[in-house]
C-alpha positions as CSV (number, residue, x, y, z in Angstrom):
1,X,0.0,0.0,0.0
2,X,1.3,3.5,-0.7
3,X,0.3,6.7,-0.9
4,X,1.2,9.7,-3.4
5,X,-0.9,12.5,-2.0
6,X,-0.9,13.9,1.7
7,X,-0.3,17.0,3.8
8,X,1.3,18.0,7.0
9,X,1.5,21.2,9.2
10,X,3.8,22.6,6.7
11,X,1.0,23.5,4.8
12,X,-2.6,22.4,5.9
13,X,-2.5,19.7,7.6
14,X,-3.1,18.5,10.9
15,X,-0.4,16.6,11.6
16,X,3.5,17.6,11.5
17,X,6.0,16.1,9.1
18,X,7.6,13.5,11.2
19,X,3.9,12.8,12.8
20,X,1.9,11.9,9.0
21,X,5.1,9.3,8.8
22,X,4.4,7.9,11.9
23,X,0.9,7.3,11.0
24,X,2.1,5.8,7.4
25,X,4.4,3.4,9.4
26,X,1.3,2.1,11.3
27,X,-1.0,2.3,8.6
28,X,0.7,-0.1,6.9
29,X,2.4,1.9,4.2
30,X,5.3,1.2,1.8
31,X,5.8,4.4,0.3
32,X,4.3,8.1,1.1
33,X,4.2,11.4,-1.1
34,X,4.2,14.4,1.1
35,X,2.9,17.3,-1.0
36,X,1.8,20.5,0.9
37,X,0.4,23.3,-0.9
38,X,3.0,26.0,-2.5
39,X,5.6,24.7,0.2
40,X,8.5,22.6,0.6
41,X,9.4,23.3,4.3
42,X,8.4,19.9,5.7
43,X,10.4,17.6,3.4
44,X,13.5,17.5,5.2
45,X,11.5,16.5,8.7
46,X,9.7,13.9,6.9
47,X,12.7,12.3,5.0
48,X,14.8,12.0,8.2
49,X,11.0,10.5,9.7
50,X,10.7,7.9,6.9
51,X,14.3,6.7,7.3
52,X,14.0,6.1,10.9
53,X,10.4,4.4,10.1
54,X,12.1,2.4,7.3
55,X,9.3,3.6,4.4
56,X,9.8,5.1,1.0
57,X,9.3,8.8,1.4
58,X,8.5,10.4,-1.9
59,X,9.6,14.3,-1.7
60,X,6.5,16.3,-3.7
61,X,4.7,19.7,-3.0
62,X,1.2,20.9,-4.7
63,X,1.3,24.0,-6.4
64,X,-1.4,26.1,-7.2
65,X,-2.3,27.4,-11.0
66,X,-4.0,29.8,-12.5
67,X,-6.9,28.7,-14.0
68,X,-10.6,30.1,-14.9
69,X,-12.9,27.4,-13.7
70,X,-12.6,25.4,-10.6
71,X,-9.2,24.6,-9.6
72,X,-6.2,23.5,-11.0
73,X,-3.4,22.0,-8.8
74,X,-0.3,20.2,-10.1
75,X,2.0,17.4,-8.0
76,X,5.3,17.6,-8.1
77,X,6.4,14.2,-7.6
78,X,9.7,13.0,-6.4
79,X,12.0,16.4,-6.2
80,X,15.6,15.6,-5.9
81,X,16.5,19.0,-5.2
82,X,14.8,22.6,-4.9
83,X,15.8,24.4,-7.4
84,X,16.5,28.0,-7.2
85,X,13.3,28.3,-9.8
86,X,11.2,26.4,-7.4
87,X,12.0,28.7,-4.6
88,X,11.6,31.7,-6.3
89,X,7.8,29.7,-7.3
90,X,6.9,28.8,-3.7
91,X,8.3,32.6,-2.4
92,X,5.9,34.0,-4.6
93,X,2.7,31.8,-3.9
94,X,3.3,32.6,-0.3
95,X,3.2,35.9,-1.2
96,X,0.2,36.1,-3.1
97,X,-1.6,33.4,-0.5
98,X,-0.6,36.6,2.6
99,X,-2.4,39.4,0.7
100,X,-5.6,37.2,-0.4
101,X,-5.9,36.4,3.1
102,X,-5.2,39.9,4.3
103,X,-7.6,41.0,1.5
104,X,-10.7,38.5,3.2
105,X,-10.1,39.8,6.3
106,X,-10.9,43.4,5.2
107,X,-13.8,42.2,3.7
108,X,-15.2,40.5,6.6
109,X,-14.2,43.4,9.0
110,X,-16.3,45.9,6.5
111,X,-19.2,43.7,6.9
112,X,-19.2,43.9,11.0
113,X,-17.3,40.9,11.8
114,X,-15.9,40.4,15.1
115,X,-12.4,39.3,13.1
116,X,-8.8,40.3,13.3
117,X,-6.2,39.2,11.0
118,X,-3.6,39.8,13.8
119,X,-5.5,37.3,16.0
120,X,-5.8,34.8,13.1
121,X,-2.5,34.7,13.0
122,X,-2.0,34.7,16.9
123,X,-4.2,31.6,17.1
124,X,-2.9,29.9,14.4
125,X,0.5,30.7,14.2
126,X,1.3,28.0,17.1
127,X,1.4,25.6,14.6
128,X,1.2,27.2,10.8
129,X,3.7,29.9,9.3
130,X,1.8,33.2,8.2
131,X,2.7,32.5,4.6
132,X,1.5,28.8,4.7
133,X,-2.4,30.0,6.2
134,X,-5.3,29.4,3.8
135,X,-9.6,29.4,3.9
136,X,-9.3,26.1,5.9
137,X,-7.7,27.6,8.7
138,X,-9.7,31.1,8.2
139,X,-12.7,28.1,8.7
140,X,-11.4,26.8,11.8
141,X,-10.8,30.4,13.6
142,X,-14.4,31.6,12.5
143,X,-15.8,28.2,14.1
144,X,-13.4,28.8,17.1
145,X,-14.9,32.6,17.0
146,X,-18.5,31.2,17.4
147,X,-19.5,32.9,14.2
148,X,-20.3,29.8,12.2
149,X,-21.3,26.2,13.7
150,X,-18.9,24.2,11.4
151,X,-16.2,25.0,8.9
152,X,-18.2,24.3,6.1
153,X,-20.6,27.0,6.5
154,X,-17.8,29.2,6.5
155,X,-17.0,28.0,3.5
156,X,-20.6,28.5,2.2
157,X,-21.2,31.5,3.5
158,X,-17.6,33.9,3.5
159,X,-15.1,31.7,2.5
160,X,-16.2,29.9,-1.1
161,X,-16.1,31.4,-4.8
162,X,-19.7,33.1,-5.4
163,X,-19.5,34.7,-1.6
164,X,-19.0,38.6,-1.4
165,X,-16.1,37.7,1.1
166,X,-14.3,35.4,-1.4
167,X,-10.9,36.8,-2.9
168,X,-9.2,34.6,-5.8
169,X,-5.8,33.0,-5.3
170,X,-3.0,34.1,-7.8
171,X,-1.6,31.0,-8.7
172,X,1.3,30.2,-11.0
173,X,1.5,29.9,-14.1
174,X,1.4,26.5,-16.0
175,X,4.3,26.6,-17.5
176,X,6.6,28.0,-15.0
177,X,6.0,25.6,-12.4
178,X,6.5,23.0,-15.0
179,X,9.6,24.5,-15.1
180,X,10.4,24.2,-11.1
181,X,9.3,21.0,-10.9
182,X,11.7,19.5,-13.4
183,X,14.0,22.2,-13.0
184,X,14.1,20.2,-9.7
185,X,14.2,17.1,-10.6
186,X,10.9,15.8,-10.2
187,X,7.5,14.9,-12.2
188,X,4.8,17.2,-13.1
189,X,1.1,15.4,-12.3
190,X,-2.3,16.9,-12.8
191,X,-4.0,16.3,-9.3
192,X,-7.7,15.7,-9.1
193,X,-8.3,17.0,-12.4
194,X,-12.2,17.1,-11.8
195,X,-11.9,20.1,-9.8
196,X,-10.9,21.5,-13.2
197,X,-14.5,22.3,-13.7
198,X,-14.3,21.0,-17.2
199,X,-17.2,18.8,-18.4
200,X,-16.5,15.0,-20.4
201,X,-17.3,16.1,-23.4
202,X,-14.3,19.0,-23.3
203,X,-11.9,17.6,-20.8
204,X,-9.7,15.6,-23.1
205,X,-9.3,18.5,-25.2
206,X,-8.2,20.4,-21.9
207,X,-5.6,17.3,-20.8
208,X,-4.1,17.2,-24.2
209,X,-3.6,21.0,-23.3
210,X,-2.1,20.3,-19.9
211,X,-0.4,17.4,-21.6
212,X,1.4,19.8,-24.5
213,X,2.7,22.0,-21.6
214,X,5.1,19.0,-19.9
215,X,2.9,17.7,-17.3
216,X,3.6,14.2,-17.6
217,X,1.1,12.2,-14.9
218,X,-2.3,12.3,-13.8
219,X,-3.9,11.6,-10.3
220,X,-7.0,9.3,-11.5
221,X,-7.6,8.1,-8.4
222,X,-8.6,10.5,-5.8
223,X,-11.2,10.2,-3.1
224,X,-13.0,13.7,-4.5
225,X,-14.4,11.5,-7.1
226,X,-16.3,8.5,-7.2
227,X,-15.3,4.8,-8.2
228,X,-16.5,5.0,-11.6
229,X,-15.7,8.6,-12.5
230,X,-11.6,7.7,-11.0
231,X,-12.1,4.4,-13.9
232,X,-12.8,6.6,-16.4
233,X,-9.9,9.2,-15.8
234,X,-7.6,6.0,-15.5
235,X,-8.6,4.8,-18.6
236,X,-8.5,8.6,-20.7
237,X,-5.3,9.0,-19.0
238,X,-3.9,5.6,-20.9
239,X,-5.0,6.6,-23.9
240,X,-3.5,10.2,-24.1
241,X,0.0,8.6,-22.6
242,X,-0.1,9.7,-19.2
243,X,0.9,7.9,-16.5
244,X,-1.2,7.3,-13.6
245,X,-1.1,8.4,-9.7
246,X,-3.6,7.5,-6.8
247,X,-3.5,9.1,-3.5
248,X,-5.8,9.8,-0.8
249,X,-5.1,13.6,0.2
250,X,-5.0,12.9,3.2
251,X,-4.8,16.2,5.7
252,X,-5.8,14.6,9.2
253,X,-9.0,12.9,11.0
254,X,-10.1,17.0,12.4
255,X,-9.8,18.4,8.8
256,X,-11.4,15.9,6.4
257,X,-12.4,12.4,8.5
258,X,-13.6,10.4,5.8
259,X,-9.8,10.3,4.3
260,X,-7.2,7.8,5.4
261,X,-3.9,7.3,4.3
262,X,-3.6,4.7,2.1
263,X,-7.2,4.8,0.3
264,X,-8.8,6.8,-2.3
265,X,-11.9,6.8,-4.0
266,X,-14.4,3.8,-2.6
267,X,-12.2,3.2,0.6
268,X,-10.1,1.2,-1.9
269,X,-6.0,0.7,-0.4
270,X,-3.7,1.9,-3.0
271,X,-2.0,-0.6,-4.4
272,X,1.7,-0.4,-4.9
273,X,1.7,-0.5,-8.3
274,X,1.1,2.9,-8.4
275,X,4.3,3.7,-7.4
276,X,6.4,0.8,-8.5
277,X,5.1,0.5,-12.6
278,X,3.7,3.9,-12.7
279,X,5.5,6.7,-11.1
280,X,9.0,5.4,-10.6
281,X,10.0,4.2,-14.1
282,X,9.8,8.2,-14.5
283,X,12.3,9.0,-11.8
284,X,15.0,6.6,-13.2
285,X,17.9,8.9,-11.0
286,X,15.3,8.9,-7.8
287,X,17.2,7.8,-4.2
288,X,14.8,6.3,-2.2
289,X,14.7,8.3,1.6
């Protein structure tokens, strides 16, 4: 069993890096992806975890894109080093991620909310670096703050796309994080590519775009879609030539406690082959942590 998709504190996760290996270890797993969002600060904790643990630890990070519909994140699977251009990448997300938040904050403060971004990031900041916050921690503070029952209201009612409150996320371009990925070493993959927004009768036309622009794999299997729509990406994906990831996005039992690591879509285990015959023939130079 392995898995090619979670998160840790380094990003937004509930557990730390050394913590989410731990948890792989007794899960039963033979090889872990960690791959936070726009960040690769946790890598090094994990690595050093996974040998101790005596697992496989896959070095990744998830970088946001710019894209009109939905959203578009890309994998970056097996880094063998962080580039200078993947620094200067993950610098500016964090960047861009600080003003959208501070930019949501105003908004909810203009509407007569009893919200400070200064105590956000007092609360929060225990755990989670300022440039590393994101709506799922805004969601957790206005729970804490009694202002919403749950964190999905917030999301439905301040925190989603179609809310007065919402403020899009500058993400990177395609191409240039392309670039970082393989700039440092690793393997561009499309992740959840529902979340796209695109419809079956256009997505293919989209992939072959994503394809034409270097990105190389593409997660099928991920437990934001169902059994039969994860077949049908696996399938698509074999035809156009990509190669094909599972991976259970796993971000901890308080944050989303219908994922475990280890399983995807239909509670199914990942099996090994998705790292063995489908991701590592394309990191022929990779040194297993």
């Amino acid at each position: 069993m392995v898995d090619l998709h979670s998160h840790s504190t380094a990003s937004d996760g509930e557990k730390t890096p050394s913590e989410l290996i731990l948890l792989a270890k007794e899960s039963g797993l033979e090889a872990l992806a960690l791959t936070d969002h726009d960040t690769v600060d946790g890598l090094e904790e994990a690595a050093q975890a996974a040998k101790s643990a005596g697992i496989i630890f896959v070095p990744g990070i998830e970088l946001n894109i710019q894209w009109p519909t939905g959203e578009f994140h890309l994998l970056g699977l097996g880094l063998q080093e962080i580039s200078a251009s993947m620094r200067a990448l993950v610098q500016k997300l964090k960047d861009n991620r600080i003003e959208r938040n501070k930019k949501i904050f105003g908004l909810l403060q203009n509407e007569g909310l009893d919200v400070s971004y200064e105590e956000f990031l007092q609360k929060r900041g225990a755990v989670h670096a300022e440039d590393t916050l994101g709506r799922p921690h805004m969601a957790a503070y206005l729970v804490e703050k009694k202002i919403v029952k749950n964190p999905q209201k917030a999301f439905d009612k301040y925190l989603s796309k179609g809310t007065p409150f919402f403020v899009d996320f500058e993400g990177a371009e395609l191409g240039e994080a392309v670039a970082a990925i393989k700039d440092s070493r690793g393997v561009p993959v499309l992740a959840h590519p529902l979340s796209l927004y695109v419809g079956w009768g256009k997505i293919q036309g989209v992939l072959q775009g994503i394809q034409d622009a270097g990105v190389q794999g593409l997660e099928a299997w991920h437990p934001g879609a169902k059994e039969g729509e994860c077949r049908r990406l696996e399938r698509l994906a074999r035809e156009m030539g990509f190669f094909v990831t599972a991976g259970s996005d796993f971000h901890g039992p308080s944050v989303r406690a219908d994922r475990k690591l280890g399983r995807t879509a239909g509670g199914y285990k990942i099996d090994s082959r998705f790292y063995y015959e489908e991701l590592l023939p394309h990191m022929p130079d990779f040194r297993a942590f």
